[in-house]
C-alpha distance (Angstrom), angle and dihedral (degrees) to the residues before:
residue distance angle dihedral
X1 . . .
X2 3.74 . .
X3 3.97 115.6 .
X4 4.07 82.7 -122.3
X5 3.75 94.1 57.6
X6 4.12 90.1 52.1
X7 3.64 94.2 46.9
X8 3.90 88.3 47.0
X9 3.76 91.5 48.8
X10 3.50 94.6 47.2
X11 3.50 102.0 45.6
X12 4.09 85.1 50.4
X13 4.30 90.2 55.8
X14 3.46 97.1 54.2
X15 4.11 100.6 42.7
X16 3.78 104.7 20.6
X17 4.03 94.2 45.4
X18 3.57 100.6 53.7
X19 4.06 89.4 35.2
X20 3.33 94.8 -138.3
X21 3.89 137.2 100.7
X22 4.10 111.3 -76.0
X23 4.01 113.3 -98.3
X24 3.30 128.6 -169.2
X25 3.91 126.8 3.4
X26 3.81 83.4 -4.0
X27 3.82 92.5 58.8
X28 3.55 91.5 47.9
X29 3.91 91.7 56.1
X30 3.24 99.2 39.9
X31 3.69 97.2 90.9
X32 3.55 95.8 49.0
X33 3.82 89.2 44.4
X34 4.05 86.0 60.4
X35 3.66 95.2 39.6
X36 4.20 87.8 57.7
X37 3.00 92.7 43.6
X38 3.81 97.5 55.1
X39 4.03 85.2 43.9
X40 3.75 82.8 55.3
X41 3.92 96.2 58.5
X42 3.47 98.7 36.7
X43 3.78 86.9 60.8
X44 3.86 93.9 51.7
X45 4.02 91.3 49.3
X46 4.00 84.6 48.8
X47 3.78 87.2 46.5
X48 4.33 94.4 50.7
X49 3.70 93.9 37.0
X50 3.79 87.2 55.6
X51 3.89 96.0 46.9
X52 4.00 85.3 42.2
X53 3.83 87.7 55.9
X54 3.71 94.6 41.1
X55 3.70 82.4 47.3
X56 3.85 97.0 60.3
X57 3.65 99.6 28.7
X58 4.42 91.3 54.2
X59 4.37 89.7 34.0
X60 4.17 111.1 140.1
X61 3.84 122.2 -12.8
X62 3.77 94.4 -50.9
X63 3.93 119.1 163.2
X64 3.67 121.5 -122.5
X65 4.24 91.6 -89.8
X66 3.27 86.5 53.7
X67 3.83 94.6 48.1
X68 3.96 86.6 45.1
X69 4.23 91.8 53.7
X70 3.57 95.7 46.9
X71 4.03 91.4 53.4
X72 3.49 95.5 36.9
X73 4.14 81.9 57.1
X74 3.54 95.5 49.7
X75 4.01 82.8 56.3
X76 3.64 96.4 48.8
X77 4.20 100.3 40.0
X78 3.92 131.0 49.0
X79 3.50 109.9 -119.3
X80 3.81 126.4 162.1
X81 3.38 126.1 -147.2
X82 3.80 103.8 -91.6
X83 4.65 77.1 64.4
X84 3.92 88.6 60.6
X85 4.08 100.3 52.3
């Protein structure tokens, strides 16, 4: 089980179960609770927009000018995500 998953469940039985705002040592970590897991899903959106990149950039049996051009366009253009599938 990912440390992420045992924070999250953790952080869910103390506040969630007693329906009520966190007191005590829960309070305290509460913040730092949020703030990891924030860390934690800005590293999987880093992690996906990589592979989407890597995706795009490597697609078909394109040489390595071709490789360079469609980076080098990425760079250059706005595109979202939905442009790189």
């Amino acid at each position: 089980m990912k440390p992420a998953t045992i924070i999250l469940s953790l952080f869910f039985l103390v506040t969630a179960c007693s329906r009520q705002a966190p007191v005590g040592a829960a309070a305290d970590m509460e913040p730092l609770i949020r703030e990891y897991l924030v860390l934690e899903l800005s590293m999987a959106q880093h992690d996906l927009g990589k592979d989407l990149v890597r995706d795009f950039v490597e697609r078909g049996n394109a040489d390595t000018e071709e490789r360079w051009r469609r980076f080098e366009s990425l760079l250059c253009s706005p595109m979202t995500a939905g442009d790189l599938r």
